[in-house]
KOLPA-109419 format. One record per atom (N, C-alpha, C): residue number from 1; residue in one letter; chain; atom name; x, y, z. Coordinates in steps of 0.2 Angstrom, whole numbers, plus 5000, padded with zeros to 4 digits. Layout:
<donus>
+-----+------+-------+------+------+------+------+
!  nr ! rest ! kette ! atom !   c1 !   c2 !   c3 !
+-----+------+-------+------+------+------+------+
! NUM !    A !     A !   CA !    X !    Y !    Z !
...
+-----+------+-------+------+------+------+------+
</donus>
This chain:
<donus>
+-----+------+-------+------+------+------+------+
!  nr ! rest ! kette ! atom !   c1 !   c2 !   c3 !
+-----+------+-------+------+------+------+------+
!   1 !    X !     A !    N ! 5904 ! 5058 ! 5961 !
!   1 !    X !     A !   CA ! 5905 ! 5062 ! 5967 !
!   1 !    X !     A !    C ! 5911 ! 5066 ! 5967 !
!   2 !    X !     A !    N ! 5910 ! 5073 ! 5966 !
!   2 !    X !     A !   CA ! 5916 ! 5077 ! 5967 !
!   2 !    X !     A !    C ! 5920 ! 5076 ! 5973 !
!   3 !    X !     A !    N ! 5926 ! 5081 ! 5972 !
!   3 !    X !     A !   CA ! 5930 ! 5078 ! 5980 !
!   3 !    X !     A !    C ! 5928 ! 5081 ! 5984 !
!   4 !    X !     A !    N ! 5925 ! 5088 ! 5983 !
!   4 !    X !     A !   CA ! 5922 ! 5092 ! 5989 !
!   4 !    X !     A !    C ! 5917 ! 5088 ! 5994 !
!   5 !    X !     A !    N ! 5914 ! 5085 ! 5991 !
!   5 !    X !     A !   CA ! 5908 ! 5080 ! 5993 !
!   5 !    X !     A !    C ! 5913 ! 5076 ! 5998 !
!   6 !    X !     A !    N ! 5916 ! 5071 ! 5994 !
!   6 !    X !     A !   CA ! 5916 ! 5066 ! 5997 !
!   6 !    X !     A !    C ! 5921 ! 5067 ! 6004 !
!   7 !    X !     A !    N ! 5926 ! 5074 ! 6002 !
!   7 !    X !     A !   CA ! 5930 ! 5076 ! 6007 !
!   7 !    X !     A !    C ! 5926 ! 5077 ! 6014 !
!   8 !    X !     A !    N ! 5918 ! 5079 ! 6012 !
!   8 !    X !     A !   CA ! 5914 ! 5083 ! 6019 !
!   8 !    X !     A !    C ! 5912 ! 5074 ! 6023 !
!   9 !    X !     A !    N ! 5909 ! 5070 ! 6017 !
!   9 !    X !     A !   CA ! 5908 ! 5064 ! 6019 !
!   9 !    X !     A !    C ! 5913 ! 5061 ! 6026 !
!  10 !    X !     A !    N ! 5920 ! 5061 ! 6023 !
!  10 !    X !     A !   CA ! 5923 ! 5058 ! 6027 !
!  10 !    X !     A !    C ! 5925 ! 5062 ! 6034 !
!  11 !    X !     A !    N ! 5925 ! 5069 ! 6034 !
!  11 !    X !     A !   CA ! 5922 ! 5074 ! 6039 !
!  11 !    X !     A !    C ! 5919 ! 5071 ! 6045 !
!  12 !    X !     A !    N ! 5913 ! 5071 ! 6039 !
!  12 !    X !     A !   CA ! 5907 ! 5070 ! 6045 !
!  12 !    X !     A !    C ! 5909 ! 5063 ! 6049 !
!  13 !    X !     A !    N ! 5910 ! 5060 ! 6044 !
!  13 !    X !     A !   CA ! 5909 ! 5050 ! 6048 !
!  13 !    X !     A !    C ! 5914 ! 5051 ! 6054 !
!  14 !    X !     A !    N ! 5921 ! 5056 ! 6052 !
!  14 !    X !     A !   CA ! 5927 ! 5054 ! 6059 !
!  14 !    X !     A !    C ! 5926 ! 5059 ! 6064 !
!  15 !    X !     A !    N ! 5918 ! 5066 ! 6061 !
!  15 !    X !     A !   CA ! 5919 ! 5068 ! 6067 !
!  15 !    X !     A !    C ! 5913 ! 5066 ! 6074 !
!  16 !    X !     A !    N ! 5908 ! 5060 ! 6071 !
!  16 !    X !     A !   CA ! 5904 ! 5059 ! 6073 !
!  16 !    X !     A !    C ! 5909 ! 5051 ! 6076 !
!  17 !    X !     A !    N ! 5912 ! 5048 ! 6072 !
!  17 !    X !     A !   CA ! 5916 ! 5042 ! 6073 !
!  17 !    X !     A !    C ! 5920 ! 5044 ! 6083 !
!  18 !    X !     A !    N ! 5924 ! 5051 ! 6079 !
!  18 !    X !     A !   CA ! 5929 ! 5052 ! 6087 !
!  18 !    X !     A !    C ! 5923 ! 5052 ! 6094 !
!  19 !    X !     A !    N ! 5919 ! 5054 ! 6093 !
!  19 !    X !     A !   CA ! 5915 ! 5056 ! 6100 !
!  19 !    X !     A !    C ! 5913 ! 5045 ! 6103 !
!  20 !    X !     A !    N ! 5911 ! 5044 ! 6097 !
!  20 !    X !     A !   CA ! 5907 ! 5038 ! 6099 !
!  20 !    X !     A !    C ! 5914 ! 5033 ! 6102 !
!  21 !    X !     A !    N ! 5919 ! 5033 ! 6098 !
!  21 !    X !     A !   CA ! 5922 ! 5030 ! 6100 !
!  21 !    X !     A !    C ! 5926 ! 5029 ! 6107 !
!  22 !    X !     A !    N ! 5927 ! 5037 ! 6107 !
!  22 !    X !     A !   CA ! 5929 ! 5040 ! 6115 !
!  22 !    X !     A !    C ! 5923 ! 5038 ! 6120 !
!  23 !    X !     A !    N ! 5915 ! 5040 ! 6119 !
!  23 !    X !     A !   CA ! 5912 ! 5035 ! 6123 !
!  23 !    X !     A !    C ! 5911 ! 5028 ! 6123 !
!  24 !    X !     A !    N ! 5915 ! 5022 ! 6119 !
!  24 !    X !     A !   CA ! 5913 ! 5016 ! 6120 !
!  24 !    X !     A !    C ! 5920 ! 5016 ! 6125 !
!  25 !    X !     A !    N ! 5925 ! 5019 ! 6125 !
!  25 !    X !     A !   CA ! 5930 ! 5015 ! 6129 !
!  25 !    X !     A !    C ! 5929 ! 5018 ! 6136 !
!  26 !    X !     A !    N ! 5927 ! 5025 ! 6138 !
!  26 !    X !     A !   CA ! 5924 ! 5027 ! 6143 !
!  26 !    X !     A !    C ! 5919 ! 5021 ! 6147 !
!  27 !    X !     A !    N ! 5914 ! 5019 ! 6141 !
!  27 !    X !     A !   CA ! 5909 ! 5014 ! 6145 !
!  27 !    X !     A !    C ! 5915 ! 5009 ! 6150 !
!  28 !    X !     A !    N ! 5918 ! 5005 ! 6143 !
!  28 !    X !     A !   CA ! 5919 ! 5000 ! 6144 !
!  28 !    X !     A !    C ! 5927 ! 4999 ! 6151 !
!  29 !    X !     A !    N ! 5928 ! 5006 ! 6152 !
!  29 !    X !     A !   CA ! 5933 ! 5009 ! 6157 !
!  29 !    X !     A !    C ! 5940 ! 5008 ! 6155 !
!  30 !    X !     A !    N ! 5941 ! 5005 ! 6147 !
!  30 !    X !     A !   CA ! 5948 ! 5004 ! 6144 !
!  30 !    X !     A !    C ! 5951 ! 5009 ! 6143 !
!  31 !    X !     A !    N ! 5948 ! 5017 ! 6140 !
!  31 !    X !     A !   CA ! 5954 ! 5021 ! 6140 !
!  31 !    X !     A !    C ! 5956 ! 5026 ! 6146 !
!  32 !    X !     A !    N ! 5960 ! 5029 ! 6144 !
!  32 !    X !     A !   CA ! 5964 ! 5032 ! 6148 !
!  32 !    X !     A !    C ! 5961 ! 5040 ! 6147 !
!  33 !    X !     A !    N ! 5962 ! 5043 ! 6151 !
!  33 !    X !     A !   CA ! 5958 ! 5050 ! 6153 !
!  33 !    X !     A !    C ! 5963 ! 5054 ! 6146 !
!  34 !    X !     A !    N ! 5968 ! 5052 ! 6142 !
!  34 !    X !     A !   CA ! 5972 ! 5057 ! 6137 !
!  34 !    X !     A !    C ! 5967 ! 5056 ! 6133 !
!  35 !    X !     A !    N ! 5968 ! 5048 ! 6131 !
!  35 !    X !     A !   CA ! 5966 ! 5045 ! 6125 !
!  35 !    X !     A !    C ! 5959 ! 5046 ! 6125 !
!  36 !    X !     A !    N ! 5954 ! 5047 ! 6130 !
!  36 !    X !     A !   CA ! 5947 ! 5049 ! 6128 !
!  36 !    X !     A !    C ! 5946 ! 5058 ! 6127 !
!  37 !    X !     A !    N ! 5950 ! 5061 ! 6129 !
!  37 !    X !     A !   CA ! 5951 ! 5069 ! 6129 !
!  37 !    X !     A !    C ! 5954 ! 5069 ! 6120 !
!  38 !    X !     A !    N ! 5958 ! 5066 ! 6119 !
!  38 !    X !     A !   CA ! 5959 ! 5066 ! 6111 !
!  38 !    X !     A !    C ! 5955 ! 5062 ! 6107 !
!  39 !    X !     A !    N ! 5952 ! 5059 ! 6107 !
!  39 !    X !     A !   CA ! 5947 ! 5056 ! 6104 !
!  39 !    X !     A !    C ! 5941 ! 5063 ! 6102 !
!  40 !    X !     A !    N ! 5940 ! 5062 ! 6111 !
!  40 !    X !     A !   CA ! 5934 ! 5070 ! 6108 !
!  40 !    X !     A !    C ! 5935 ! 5075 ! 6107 !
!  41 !    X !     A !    N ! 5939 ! 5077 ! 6108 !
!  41 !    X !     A !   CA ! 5943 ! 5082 ! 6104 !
!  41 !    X !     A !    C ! 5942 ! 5083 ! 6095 !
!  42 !    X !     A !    N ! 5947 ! 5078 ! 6096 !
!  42 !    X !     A !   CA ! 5947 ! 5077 ! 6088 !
!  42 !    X !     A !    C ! 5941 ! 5077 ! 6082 !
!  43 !    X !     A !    N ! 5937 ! 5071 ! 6087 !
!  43 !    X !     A !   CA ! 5930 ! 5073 ! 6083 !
!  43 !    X !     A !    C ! 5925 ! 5078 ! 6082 !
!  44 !    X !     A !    N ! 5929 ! 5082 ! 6088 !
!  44 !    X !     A !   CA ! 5923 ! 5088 ! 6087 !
!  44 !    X !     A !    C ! 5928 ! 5094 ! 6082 !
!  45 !    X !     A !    N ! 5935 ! 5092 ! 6081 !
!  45 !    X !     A !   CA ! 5936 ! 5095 ! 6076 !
!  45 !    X !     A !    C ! 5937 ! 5096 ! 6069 !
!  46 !    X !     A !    N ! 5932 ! 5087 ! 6069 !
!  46 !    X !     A !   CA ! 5932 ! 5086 ! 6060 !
!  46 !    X !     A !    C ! 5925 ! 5087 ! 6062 !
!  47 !    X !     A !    N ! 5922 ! 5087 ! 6065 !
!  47 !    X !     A !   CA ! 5913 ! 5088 ! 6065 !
!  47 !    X !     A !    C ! 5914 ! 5096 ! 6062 !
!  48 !    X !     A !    N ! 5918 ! 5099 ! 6066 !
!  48 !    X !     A !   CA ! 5915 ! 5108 ! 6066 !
!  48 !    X !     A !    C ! 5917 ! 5108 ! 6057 !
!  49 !    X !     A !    N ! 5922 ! 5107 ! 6055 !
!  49 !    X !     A !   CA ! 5925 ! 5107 ! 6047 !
!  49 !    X !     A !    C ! 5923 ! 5105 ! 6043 !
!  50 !    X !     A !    N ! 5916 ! 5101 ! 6044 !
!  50 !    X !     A !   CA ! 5912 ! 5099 ! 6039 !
!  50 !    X !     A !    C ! 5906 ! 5104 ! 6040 !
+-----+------+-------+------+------+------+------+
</donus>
């Protein structure tokens, strides 16, 4: 597996990882209004780069 690949791999998994993970702590009412803003955030900015 080249590195390109495996670079878009780990892309994808953190930009689909940040959203999900930003919605479990919203479920579960544990984060904070920053910490779910950056969570999504950020996932949607390894999402778009893959």
């Amino acid at each position: 597996m080249d590195l390109k690949k495996l670079f878009g791999t780990v892309l994808t998994l953190l930009g689909i990882g940040g959203p999900v993970y930003a919605a479990i702590l919203f479920g579960n009412g544990a984060g904070t209004t920053k910490a779910l803003i950056v969570y999504a955030v950020l996932g949607g900015i390894f999402f778009s780069l893959e």
